[in-house]
N, C-alpha and C positions, 0 to 999 in steps of 0.2 A: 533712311527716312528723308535725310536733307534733298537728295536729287528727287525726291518724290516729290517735296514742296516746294521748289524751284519750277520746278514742269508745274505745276500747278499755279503758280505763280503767275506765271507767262499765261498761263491761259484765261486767269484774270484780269491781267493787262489787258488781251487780246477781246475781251467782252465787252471794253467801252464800258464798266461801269462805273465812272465817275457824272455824278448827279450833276446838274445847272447850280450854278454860284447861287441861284437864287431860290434852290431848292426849298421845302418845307422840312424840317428834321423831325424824326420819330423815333424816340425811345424804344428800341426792343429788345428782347429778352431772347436769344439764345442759346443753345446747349452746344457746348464745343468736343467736338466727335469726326475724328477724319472717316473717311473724305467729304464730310458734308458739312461744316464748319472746322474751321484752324484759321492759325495764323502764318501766313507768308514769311519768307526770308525778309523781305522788306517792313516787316511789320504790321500789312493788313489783312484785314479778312480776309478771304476765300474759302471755298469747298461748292459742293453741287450745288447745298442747300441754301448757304448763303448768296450765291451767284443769282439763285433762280430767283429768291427774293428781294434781291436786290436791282434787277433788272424790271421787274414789274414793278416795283417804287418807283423806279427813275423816271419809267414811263407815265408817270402819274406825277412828277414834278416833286419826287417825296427823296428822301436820303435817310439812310439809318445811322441811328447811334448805338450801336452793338453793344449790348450787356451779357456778358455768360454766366450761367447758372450748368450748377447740374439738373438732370431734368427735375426730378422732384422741389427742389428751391424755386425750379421755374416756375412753376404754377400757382406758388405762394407768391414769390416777387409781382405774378404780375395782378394773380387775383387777389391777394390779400395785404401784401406790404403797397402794391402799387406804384413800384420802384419803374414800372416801365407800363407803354400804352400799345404795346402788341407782344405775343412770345409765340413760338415757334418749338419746336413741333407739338399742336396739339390734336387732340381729340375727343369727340361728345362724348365719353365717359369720363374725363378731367373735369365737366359740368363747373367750368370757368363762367365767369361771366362777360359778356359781351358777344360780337359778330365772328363766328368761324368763317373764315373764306372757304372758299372750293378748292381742293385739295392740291397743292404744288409739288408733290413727290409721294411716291409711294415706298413703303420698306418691306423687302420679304426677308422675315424671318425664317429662318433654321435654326434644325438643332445640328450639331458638327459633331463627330466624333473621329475618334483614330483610327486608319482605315489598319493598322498593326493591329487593332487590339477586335478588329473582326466581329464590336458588338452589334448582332442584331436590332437594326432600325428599323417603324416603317412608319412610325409616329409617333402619336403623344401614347398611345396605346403600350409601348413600348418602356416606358417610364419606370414600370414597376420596379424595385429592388438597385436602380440607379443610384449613384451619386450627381447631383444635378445643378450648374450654377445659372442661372439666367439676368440678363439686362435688370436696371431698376426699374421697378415698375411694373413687369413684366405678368405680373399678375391680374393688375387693371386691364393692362391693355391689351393682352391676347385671349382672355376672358375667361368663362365658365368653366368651357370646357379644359382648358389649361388648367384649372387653379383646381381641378377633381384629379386631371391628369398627374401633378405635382403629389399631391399625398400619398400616394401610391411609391414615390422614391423612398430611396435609402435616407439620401437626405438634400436637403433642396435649399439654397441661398442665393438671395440676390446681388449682384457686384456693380456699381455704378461705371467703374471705369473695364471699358471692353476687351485693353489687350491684356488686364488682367484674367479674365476668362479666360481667352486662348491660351496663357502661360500655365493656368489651373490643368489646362488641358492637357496639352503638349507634356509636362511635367509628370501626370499622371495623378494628379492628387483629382480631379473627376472623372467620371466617365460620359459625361455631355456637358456640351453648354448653348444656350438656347441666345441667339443672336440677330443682329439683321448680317446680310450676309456681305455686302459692300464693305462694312465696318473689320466683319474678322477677316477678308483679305486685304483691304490696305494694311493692317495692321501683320500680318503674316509675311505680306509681301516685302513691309517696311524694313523688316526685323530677319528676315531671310532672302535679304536680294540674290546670292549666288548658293545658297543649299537646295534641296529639296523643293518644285517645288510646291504649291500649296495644293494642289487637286492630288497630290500625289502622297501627299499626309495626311489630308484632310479629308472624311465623309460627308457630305450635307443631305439632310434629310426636308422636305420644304416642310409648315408645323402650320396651318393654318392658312387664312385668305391674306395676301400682302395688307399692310395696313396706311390705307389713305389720310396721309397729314395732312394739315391746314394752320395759318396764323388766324389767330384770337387778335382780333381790334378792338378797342373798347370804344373806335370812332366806327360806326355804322358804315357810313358814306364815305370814309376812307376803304370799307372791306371789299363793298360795293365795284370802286373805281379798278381796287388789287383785281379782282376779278375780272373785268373786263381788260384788262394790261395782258395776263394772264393767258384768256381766249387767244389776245393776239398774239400772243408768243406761240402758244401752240399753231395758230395758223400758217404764220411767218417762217413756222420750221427753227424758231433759234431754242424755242425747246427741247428738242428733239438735238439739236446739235451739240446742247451743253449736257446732254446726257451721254452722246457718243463723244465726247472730248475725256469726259472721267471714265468713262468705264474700259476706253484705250488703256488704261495705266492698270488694270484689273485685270486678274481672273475669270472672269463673268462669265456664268455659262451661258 
């Protein structure tokens, strides 16, 4: 894992994200989950998500003061303790209050199994009679038809931290586990640099439409301006660049 966040590192170096001396600072609320939030060998932030957020602050004269939560804490911290004035990653079924921006990364979900153990996937259909461990949350967030799909397991729990799923996995104590899929191969990849490797253990099955995140402001006309940073970044192509910089270090299909 260390060479993983070193290169990772360097490519937050390489992004120019340090804000104007005279920046505006903004409390926010993140969820800390490789590759899209960690901390650096040197100490600071990086990952996709925080890059990409951080970049479109800058551009708007703003700088973050990074808070982590697990997700669930986060939506309390921000909508009901008020511990911070933006969090990350959310979505209109969280029914936070204040401004969702337009959506700065999307996560496709899978469900992963062991390609040894040959179980029959083609989706959520498939669920019946499973042992089942999925993300927190995961019942909000991938919705109806998931949380009909779920009762139908043997048995079904939620794990907040990710590469404990994979180890549930890999170990045998489930026989799926429902994830976004970036997440269980850095973590695969982290943990097995020179065995096996992960397309070659692992099955992904895709589980639904990817799900489009956005930061909660509880300043309007800061969400506003994110937005329009944003556009430009997709226009300018640095978008698109800091996606192909992380997903170099992946599996990705």
């Amino acid at each position: 894992m260390t060479r993983i966040v070193k290169i990772l590192t360097s490519l937050c170096l390489l992004a120019g994200l340090t804000a104007p001396a005279t920046a505006q600072e903004l409390r926010i609320g993140l969820r800390p989950v490789p590759p899209y939030v960690m901390t650096g060998a040197d100490g600071r932030f990086l990952g996709l998500e925080h890059d990409v957020i951080a970049e479109a602050l800058r551009r708007v004269g703003v700088k973050m003061d990074v808070h982590l939560y697990p997700l669930s804490r986060l939506v309390y911290a921000y909508d009901g303790l008020k511990e911070v004035d933006a969090a990350a990653p959310m979505i209109p079924s969280f029914n936070v209050d204040g401004t969702l921006s337009k959506s700065y990364l999307r996560y496709r979900n899978i469900i992963a199994t062991m390609k040894s153990r040959n179980i029959p996937m083609v989706g959520l259909e498939s669920f019946g009679g499973l042992k089942m461990m999925a993300f927190q949350n995961a019942r909000t967030v991938l919705g109806q038809e998931f949380q009909m799909a779920v009762m139908k397991a043997a048995s079904y729990a939620e794990q907040a931290n990710q590469d404990l799923q994979l180890l549930n996995l890999l170990a045998g104590r489930v026989d799926a586990i429902v994830g976004e899929q970036r997440i269980f191969q850095y973590y695969y990849s982290a943990a097995n640099p020179h065995g096996p490797s992960y397309h070659d253990v692992v099955m992904e099955t895709p589980v639904g439409a990817e799900t489009a995140y956005s930061v909660a402001f509880r300043d309007a006309s800061l969400a506003r301006r994110f937005d329009i940073a944003l556009d430009a970044m997709t226009a300018d192509g640095t978008l698109a660049e800091m996606h192909k910089q992380y997903n170099q270090l992946l599996p990705i299909n």
